[in-house]
C-alpha positions in Angstrom: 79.7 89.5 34.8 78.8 86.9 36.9 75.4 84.7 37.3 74.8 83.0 40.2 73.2 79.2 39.5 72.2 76.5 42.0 73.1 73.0 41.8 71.1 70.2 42.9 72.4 67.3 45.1 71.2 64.8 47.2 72.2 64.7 50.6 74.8 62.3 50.8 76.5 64.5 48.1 76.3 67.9 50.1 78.4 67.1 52.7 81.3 66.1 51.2 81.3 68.4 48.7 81.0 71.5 51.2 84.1 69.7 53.3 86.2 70.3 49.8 85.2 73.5 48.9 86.5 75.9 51.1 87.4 79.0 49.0 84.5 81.1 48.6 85.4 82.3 45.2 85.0 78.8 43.7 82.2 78.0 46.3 78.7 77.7 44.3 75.5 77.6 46.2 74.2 74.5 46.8 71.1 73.5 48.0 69.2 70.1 49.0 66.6 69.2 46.6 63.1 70.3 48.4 61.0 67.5 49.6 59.3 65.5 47.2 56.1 65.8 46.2 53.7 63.4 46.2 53.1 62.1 42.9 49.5 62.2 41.7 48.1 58.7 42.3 47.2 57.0 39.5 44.7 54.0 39.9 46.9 51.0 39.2 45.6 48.4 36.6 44.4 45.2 37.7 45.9 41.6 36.7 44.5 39.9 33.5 42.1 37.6 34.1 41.0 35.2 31.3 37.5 33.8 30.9 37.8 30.0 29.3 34.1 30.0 28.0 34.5 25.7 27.5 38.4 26.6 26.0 41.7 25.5 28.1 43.7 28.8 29.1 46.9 28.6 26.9 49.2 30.2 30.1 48.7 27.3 31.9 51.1 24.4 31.3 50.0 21.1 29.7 52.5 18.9 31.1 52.1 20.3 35.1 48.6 19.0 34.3 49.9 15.6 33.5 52.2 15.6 36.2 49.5 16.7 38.6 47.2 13.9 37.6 50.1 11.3 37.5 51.5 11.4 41.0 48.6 12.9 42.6 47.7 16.6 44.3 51.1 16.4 46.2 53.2 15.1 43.8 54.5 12.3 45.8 54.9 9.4 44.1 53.8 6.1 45.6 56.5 3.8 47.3 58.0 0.6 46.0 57.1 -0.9 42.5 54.0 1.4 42.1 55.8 4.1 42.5 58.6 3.6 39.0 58.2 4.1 35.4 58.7 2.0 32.3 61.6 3.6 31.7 63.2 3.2 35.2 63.1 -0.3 35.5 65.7 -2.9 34.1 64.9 -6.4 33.6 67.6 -8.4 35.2 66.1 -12.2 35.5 63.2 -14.5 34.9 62.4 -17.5 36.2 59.9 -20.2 35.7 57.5 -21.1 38.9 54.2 -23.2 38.6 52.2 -20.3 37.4 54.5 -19.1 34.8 57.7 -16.9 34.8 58.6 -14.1 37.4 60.8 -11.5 36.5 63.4 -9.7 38.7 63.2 -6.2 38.1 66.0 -3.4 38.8 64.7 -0.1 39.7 65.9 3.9 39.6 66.2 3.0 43.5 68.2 0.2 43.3 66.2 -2.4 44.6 65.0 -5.7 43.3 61.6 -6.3 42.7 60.0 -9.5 41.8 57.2 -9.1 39.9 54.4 -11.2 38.2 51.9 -10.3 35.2 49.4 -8.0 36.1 51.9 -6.4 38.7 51.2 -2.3 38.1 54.0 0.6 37.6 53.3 3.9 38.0 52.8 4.4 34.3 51.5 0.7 32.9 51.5 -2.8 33.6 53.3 -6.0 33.0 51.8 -7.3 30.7 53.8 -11.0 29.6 56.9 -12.2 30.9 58.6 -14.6 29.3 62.1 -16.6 29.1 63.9 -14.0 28.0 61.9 -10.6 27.6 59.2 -8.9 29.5 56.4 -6.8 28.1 54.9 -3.7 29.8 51.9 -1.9 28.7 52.6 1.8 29.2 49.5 4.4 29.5 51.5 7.2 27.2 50.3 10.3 28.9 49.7 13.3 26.1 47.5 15.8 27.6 46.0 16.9 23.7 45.6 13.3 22.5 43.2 10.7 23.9 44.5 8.2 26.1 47.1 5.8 24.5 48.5 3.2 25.4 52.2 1.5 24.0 54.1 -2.2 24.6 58.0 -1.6 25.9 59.7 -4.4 25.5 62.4 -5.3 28.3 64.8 -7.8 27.2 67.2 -9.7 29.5 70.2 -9.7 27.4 70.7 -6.2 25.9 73.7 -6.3 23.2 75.8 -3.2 23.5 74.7 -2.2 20.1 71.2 -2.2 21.4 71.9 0.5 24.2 
């Protein structure tokens, strides 16, 4: 005894298989799936939303804050000397003029810069210069901790042990 049973295929399977088949006695029905219906809609759930009440929201980065406050709302930094770090500047001479000693700095763009005490970075400012070493006083920016402040120390002869 046979029982007749009906196979459901998408469309783009139909076609071919029909072309295939072409014995009858092997043929099963097939028929196209009938057309979907709607699905009941459900009221999606909205975002989360978080309400601070004088607390920071922890999703929101600490350090895009800094960098934010740093470089500004665009994020552009400043051109020339006001726009390098501590730690992108080499000191690469000094010399000694009527005021004092100037420094020739090296910077991350490969200029020279010839800078005085007092002379601001991005993140500090020179603080001494002397014969041999220069001292900048960098604003240490940790968004948790008050506002701190560190000396880095360039010298003008770095050993390679030093490095």
């Amino acid at each position: 005894m046979r029982i007749p049973f009906t196979v459901a295929l998408s469309a783009s399977l139909v076609a071919p298989l029909a072309a295939q088949s072409s014995s009858t006695a092997t043929r099963a029905a097939v028929t196209t799936p009938a057309a979907a219906t709607p699905a009941a809609t459900t009221e999606e759930p909205t975002g989360y939303t978080y309400h601070p009440e004088g607390r920071r929201d922890p999703f929101v980065s600490l350090l895009r804050h800094a960098a934010t406050t740093e470089r500004g709302p665009a994020g552009a930094r400043p051109a020339g000397l006001a726009g390098l770090g501590a730690s992108e500047v080499t000191l690469k001479g000094t010399m000694q003029g009527r005021d004092g000693y100037l420094a020739m700095l090296l910077g991350a763009d490969t200029k020279t810069y010839i800078v005085r005490p007092g002379d601001r970075l991005l993140d500090g400012t020179i603080r001494t210069i002397s014969g041999d070493s220069l001292v900048i006083l960098q604003q240490v920016n940790d968004p948790p901790a008050p506002p701190q402040q560190r000396e880095v120390r360039k010298m003008l002869r770095q050993t390679e042990e030093a490095k």
